[in-house]
N, C-alpha and C positions, 0 to 999 in steps of 0.2 A: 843787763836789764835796763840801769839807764839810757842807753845808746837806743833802743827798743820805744823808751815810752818818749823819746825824743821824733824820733819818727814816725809816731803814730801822733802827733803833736803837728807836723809839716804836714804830715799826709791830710789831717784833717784842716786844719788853717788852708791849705790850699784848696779841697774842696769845695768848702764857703766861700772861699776867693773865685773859682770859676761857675760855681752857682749864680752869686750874686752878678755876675761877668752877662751869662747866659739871660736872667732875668729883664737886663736892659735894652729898654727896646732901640730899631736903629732906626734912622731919622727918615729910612723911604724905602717902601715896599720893593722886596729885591727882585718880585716877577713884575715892577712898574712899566719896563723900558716893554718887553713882550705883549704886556695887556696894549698898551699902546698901537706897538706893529699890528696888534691882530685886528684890532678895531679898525686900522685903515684899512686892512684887507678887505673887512666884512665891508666897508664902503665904497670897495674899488667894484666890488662884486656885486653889490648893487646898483651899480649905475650900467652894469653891462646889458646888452640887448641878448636879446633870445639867440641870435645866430652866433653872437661872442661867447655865449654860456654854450653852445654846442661843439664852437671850435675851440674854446678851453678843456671841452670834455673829451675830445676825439684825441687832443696832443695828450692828454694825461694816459690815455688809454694807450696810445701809441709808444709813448713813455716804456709805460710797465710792460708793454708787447716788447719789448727790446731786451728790457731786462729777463723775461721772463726765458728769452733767446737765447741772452749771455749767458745764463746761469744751468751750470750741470749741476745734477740730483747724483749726490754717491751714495748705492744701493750697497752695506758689505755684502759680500759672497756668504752663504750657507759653508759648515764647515764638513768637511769628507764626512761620509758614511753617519751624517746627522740627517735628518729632517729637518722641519721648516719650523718647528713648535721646538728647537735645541735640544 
């Protein structure tokens, strides 16, 4: 029984140990580096003209035409002497 309230003693002390852990704040926003990239994008994408937003839009589209190419759809087989509803 002692061995028991011994470890409910660690168990607990450690709790409050990774609580108080969890509580502190850390010293720079861990999506900082991302907000960053994206904001130069939003401004790369701004300065482009009307025919560079259209040949950006035709390679993206062209893009997922390829993929859409590469990629086989696996349909399973229906099983003997079932219908379509199992």
């Amino acid at each position: 029984m002692k061995i028991l309230i011994q470890y409910l003693w660690i168990t607990i002390i450690s709790l409050i140990i990774l609580v108080c852990a969890m509580m502190i704040p850390t010293s720079q926003d861990p999506h900082y580096e991302l907000d960053v990239k994206m904001e130069e994008i939003r401004e790369k994408e701004k300065v482009l003209t009307d025919t560079e937003k259209e040949l950006k839009k035709l390679s993206d589209d062209k893009a997922w035409e390829e993929v859409d190419d590469t990629t086989t759809i696996i349909i399973p087989l229906p099983k003997p002497e079932t219908d379509i509803r199992g």
